[in-house]
DSSP file (Angstrom, degrees, kcal/mol; ACC not computed):
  #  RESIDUE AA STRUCTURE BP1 BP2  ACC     N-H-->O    O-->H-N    N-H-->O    O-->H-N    TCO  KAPPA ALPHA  PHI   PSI    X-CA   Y-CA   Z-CA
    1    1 A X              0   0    0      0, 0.0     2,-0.3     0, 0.0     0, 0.0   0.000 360.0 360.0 360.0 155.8   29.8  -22.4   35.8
    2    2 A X        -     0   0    0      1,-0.0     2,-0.4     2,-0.0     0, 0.0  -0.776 360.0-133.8-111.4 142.3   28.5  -18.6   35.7
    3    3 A X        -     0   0    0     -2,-0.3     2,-0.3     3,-0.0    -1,-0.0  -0.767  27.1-178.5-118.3 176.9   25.3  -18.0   36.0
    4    4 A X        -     0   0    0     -2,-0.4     2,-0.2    17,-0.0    -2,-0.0  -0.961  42.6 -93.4-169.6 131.4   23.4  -15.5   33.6
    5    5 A X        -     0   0    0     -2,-0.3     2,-1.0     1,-0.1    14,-0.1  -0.417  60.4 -99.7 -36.6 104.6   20.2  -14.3   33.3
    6    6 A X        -     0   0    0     -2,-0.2     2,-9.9     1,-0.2    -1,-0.1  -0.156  26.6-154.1 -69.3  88.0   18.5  -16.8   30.6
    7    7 A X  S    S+     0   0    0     -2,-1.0     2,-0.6     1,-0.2    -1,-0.2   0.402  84.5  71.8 -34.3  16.3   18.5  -15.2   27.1
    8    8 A X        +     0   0    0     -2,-9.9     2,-0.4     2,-0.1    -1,-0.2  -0.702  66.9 132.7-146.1  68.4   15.4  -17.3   25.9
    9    9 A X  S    S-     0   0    0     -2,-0.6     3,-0.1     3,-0.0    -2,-0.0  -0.915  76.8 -87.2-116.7 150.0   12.7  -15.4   28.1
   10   10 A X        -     0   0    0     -2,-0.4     2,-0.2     1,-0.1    -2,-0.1  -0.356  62.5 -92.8 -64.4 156.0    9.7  -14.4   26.3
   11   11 A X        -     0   0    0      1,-0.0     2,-0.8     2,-0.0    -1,-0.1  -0.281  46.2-169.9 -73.7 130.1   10.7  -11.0   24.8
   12   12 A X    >   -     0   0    0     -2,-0.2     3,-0.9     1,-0.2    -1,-0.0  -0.911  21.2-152.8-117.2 133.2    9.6   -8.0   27.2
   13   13 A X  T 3  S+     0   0    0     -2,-0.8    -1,-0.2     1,-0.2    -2,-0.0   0.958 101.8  52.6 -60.6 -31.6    9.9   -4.3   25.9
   14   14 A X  T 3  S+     0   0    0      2,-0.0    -1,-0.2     0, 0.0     2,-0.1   0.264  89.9 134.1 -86.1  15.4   10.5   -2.9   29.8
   15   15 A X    <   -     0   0    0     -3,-0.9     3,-0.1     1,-0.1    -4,-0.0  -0.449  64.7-109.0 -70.7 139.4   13.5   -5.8   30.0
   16   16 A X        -     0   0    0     -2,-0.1    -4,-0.1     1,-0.1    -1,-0.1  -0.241  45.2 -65.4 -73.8 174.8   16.0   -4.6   31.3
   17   17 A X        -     0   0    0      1,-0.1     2,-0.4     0, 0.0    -1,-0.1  -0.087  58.4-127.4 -10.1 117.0   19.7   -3.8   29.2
   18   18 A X        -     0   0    0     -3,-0.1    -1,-0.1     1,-0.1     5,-0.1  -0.667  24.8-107.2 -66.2 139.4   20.8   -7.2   28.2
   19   19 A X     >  -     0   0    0     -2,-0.4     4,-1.4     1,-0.1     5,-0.1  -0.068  25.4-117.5 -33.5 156.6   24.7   -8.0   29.4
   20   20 A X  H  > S+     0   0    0      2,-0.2     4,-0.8     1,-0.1    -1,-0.1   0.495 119.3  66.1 -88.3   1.5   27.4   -8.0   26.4
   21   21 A X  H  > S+     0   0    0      2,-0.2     4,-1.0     3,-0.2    -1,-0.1   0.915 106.0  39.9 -49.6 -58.0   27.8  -11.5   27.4
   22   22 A X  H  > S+     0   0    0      2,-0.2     4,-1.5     1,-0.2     5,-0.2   0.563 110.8  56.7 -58.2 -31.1   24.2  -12.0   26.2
   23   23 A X  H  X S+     0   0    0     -4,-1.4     4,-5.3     2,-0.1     5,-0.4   0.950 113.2  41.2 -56.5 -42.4   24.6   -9.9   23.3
   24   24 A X  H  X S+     0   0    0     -4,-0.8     4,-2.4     1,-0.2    -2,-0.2   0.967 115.4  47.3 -78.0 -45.5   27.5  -12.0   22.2
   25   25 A X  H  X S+     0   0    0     -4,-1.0     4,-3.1     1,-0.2    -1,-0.2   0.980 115.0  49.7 -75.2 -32.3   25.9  -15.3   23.0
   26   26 A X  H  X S+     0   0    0     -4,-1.5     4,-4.5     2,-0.3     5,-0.3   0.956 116.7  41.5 -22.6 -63.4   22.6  -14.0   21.1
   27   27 A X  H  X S+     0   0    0     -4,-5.3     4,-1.5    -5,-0.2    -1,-0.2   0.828 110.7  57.9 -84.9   2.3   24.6  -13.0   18.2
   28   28 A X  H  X S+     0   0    0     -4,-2.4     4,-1.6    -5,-0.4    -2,-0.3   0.964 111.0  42.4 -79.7 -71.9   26.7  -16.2   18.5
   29   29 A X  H  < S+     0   0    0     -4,-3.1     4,-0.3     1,-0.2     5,-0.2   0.744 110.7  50.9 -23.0 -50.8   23.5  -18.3   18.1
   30   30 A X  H >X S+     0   0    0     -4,-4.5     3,-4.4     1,-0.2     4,-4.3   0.986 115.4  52.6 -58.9 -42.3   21.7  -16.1   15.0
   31   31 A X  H 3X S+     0   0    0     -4,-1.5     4,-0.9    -5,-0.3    -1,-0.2   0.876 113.7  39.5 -49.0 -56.8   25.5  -16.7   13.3
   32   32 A X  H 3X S+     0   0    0     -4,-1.6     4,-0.9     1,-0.3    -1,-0.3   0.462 115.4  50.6 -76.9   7.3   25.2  -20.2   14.0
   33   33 A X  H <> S+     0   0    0     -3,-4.4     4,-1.8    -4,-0.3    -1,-0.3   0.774 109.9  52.6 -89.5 -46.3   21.3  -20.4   13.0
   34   34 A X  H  < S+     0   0    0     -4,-4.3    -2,-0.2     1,-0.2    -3,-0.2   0.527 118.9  38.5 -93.8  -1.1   22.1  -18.6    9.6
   35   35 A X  H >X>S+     0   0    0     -4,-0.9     4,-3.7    -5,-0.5     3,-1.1   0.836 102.5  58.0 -63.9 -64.2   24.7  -21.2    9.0
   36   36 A X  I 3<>S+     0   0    0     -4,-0.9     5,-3.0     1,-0.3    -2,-0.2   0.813 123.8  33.9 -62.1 -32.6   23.4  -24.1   10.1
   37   37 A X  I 3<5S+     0   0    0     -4,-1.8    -1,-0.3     3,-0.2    -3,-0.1   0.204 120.2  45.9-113.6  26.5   20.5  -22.7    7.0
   38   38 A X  I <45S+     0   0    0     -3,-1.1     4,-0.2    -5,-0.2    -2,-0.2   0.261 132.8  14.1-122.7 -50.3   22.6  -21.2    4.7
   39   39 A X  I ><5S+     0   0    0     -4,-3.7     3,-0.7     2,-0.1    -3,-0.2   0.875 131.2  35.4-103.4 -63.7   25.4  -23.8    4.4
   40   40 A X  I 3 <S+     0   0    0     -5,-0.8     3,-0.2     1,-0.2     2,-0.2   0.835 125.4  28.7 -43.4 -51.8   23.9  -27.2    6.2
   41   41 A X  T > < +     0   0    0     -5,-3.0     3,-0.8    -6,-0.3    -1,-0.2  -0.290  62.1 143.6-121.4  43.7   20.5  -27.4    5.5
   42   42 A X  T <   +     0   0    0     -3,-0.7    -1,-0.2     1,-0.3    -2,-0.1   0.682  70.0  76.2 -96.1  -5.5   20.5  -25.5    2.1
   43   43 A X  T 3  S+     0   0    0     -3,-0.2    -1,-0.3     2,-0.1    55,-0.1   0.876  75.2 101.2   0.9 -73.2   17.3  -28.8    1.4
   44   44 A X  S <  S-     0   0    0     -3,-0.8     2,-0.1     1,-0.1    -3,-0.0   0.034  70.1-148.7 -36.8 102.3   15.0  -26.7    3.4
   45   45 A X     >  -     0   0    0      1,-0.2     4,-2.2    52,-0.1     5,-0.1  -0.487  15.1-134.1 -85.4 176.6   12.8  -24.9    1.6
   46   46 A X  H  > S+     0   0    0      2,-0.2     4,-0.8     1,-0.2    -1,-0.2   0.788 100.9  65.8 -99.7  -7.5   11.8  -22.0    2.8
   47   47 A X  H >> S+     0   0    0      1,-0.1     4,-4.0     2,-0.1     3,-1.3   0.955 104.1  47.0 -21.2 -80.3    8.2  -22.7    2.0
   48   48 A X  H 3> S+     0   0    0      1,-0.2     4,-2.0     2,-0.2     5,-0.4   0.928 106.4  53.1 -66.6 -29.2    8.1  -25.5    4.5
   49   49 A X  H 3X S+     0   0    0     -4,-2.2     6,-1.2     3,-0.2     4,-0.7   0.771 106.8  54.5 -67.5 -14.6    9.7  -23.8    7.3
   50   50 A X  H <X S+     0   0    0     -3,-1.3     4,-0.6    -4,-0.8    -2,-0.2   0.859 121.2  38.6 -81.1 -35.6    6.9  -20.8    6.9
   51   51 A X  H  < S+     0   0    0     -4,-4.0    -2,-0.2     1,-0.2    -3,-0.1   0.813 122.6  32.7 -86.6 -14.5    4.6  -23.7    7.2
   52   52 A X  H  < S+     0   0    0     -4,-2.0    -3,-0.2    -5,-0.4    -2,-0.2   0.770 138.8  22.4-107.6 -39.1    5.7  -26.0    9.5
   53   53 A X  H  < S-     0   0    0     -4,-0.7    -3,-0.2    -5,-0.4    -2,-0.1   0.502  93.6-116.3-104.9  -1.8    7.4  -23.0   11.8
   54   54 A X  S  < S+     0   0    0     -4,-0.6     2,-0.3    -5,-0.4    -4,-0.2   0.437  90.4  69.2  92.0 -21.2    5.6  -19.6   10.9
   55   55 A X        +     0   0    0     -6,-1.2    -2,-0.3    -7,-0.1     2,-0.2  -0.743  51.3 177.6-108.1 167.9    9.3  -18.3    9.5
   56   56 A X        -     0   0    0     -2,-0.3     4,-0.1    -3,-0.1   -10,-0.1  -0.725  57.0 -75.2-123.2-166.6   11.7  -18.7    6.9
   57   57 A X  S  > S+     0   0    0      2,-0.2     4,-2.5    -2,-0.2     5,-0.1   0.668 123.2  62.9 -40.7 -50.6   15.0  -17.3    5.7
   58   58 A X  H  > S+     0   0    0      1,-0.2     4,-2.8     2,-0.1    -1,-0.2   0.909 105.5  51.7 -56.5 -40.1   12.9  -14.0    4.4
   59   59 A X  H  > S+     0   0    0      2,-0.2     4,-2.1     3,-0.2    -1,-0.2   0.764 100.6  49.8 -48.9 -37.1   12.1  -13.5    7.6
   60   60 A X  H  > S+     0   0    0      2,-0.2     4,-4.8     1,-0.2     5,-0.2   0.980 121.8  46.0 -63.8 -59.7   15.4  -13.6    9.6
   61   61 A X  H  X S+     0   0    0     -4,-2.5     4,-4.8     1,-0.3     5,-0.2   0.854 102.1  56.4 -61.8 -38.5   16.3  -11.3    7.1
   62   62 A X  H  X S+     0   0    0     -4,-2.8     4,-1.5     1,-0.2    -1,-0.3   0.896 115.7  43.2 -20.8 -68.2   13.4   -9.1    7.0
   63   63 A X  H  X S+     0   0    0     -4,-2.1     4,-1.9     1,-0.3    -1,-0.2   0.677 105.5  61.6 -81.8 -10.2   14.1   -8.5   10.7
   64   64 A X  H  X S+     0   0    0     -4,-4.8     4,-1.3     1,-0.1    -1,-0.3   0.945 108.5  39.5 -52.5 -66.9   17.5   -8.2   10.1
   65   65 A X  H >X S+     0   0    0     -4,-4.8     4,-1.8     1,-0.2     3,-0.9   0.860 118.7  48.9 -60.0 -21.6   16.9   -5.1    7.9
   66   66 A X  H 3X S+     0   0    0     -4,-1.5     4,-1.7     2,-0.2     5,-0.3   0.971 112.5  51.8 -90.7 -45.0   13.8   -3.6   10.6
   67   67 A X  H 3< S+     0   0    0     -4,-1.9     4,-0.4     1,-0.2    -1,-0.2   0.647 113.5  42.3 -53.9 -19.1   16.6   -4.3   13.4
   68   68 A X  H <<>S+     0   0    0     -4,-1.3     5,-2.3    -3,-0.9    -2,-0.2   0.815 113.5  52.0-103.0 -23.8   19.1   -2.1   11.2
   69   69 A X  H >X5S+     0   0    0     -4,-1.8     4,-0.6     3,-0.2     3,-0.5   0.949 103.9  61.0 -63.1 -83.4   16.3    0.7   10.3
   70   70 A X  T 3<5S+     0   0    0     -4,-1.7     2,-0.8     1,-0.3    -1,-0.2   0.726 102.8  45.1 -17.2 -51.4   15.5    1.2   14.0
   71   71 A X  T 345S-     0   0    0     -4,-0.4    -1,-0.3    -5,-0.3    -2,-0.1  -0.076 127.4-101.8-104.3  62.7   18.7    2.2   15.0
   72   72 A X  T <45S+     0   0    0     -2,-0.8     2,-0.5    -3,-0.5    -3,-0.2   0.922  75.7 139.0  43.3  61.0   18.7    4.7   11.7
   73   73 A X     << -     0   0    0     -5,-2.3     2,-0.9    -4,-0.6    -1,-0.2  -0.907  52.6-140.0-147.5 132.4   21.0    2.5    9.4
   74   74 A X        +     0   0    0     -2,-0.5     2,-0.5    -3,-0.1    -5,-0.1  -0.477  39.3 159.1 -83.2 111.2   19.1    2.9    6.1
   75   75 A X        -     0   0    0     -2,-0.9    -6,-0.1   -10,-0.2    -7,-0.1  -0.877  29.0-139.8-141.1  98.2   19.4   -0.9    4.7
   76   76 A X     >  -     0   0    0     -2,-0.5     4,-0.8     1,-0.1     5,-0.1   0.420  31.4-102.7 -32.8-175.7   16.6   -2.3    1.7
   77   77 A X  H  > S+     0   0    0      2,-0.2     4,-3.0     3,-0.1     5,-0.4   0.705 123.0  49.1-100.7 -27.3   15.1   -5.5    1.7
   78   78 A X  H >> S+     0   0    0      2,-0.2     3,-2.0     3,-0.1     4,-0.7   0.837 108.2  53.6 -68.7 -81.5   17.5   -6.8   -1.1
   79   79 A X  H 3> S+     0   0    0      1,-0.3     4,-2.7     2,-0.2     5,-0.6   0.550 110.9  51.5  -1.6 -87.9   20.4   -5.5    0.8
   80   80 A X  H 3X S+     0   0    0     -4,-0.8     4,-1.9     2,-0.2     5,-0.3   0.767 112.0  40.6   8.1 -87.5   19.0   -7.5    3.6
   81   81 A X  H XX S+     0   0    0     -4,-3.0     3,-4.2    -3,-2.0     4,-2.1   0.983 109.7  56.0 -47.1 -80.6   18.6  -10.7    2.0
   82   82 A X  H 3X>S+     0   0    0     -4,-0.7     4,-2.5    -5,-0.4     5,-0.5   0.838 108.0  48.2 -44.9 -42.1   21.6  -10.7    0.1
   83   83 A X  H 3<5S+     0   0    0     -4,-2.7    -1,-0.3    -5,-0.2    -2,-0.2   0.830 122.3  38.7 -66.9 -23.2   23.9  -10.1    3.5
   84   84 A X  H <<5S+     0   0    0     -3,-4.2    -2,-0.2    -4,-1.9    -1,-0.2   0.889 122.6  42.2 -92.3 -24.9   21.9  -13.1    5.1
   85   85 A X  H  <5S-     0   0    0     -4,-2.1    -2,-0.2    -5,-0.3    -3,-0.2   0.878 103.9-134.0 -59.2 -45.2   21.7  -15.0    2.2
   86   86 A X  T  <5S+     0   0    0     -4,-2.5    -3,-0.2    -5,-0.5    -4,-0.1   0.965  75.6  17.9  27.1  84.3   25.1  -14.5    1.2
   87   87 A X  S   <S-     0   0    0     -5,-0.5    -2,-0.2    -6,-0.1     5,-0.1  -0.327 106.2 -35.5 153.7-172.4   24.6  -13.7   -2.3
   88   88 A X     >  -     0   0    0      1,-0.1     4,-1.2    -2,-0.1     5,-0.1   0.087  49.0-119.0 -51.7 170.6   21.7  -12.6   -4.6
   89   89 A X  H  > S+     0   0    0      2,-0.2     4,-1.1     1,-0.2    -1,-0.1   0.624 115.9  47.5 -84.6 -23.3   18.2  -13.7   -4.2
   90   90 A X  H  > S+     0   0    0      2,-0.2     4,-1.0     3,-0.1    -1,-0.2   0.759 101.7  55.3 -93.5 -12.9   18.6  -15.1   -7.4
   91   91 A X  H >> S+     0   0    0      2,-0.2     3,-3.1     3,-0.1     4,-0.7   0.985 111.2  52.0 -58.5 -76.7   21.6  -16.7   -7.2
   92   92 A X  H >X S+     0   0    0     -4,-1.2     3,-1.8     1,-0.3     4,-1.5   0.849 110.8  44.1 -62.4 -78.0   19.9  -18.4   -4.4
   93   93 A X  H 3< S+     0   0    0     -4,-1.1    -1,-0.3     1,-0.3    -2,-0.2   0.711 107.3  58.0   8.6 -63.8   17.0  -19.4   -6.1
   94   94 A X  H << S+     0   0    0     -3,-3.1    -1,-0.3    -4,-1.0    -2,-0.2   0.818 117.3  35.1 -69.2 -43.4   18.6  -20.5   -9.0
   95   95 A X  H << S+     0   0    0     -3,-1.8    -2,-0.2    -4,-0.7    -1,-0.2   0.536 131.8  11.9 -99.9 -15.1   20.5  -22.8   -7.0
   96   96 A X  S  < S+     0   0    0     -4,-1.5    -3,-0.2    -5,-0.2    -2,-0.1   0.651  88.9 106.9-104.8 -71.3   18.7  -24.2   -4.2
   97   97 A X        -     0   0    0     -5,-0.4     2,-0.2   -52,-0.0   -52,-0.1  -0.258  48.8-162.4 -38.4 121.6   14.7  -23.3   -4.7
   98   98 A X        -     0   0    0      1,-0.1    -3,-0.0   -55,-0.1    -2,-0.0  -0.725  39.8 -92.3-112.4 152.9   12.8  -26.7   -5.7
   99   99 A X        -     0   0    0     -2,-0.2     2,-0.6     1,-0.1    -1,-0.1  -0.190  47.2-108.2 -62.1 171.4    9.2  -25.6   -7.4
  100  100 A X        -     0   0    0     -3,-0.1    -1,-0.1   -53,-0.0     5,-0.1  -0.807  26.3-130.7-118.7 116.4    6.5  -25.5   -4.9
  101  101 A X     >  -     0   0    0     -2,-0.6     4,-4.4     1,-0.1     3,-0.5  -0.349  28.1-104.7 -78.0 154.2    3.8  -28.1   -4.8
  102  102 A X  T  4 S+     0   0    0      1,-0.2     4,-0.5     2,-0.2    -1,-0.1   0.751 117.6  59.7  -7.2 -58.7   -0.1  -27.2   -4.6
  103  103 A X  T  > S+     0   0    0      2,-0.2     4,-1.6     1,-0.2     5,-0.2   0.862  97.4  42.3  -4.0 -98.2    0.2  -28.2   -1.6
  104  104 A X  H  >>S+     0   0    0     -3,-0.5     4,-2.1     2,-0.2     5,-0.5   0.916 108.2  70.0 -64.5 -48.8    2.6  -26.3    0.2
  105  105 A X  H  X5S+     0   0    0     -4,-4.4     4,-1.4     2,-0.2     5,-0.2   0.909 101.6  44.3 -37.6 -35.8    0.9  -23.2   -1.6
  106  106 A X  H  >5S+     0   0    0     -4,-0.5     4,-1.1     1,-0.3    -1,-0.2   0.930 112.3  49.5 -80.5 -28.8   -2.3  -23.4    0.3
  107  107 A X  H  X5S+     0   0    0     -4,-1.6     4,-1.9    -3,-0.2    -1,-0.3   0.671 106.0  53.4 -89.3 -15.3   -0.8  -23.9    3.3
  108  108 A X  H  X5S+     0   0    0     -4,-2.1     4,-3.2    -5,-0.2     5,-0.5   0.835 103.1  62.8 -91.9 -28.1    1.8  -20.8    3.1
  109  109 A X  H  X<S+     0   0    0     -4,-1.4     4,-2.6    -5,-0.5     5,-0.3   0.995 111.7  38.8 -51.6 -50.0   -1.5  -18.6    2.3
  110  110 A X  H  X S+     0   0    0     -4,-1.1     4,-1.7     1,-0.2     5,-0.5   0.972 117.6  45.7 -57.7 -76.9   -2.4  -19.7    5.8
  111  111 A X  H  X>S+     0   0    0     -4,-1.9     4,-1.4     1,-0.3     5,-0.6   0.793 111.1  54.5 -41.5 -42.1    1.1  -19.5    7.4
  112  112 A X  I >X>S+     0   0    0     -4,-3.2     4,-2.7    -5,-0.2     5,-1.3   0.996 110.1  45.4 -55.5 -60.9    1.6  -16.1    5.8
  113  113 A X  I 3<5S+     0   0    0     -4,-2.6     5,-0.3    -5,-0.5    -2,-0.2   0.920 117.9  43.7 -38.4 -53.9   -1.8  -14.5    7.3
  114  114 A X  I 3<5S+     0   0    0     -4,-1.7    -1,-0.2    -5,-0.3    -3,-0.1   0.882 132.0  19.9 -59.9 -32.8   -1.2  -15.9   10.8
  115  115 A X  I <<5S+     0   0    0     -4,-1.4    -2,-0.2    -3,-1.1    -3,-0.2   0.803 138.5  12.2-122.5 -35.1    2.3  -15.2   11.1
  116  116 A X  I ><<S+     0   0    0     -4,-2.7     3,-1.6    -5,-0.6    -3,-0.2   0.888 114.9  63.0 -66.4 -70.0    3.2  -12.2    8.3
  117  117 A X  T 3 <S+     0   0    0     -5,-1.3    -4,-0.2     1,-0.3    -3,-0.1   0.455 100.1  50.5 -88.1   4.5    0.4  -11.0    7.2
  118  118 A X  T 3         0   0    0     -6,-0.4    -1,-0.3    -5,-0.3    -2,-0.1   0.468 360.0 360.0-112.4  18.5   -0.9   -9.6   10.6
  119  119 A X    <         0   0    0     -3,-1.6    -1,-0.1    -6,-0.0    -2,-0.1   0.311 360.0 360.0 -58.6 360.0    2.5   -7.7   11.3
């Protein structure tokens, strides 16, 4: 077995170059995260994962599109979505989204602030 510098280190700006080994196994992971919650787990709302994990699906993409601004490639929020989503936001919606109980509302005000809203 090869050993390699362990991609899951808390994130450093002064880190050095990752390997293209680690790029690849990196973008081999997101692929298979944005499967695994695109095609597998389309259940999940994305409510409860902002509340029970601090993210959702808007998020990945969100930092998809900031990851594509930063190196100057001029990419919207729809744009964004719809390439992580694969397809519109309303398609997705339409097809997937269950209404959102009381509940879960109160707690994604919290989850947003803590994890969003202090960006």
């Amino acid at each position: 077995m090869t050993a390699y510098r362990s991609a899951v280190q808390p994130y450093e700006k002064e880190a050095a170059m990752p390997s293209q080994q680690e790029i690849e196994l990196q973008a081999a992971a997101f692929r298979r995260l944005q499967k695994h919650l695109m095609e597998d787990r389309t259940d999940v709302q994305n409510i409860d994962m902002m509340n029970l994990a601090g993210f959702c699906r808007n998020c990945l993409s969100r930092w998809y599109q900031e990851a594509a601004n930063e190196r100057g490639i001029d990419m919207g929020k729809e744009e964004a979505r719809e390439l992580f989503y694969g397809m519109t936001m309303d398609d997705w919606k339409a097809n997937y989204q269950t209404e959102a109980k009381d509940s879960q509302k109160e707690a994604f005000k919290t989850a947003f602030e803590e994890n969003v809203g202090k960006g």
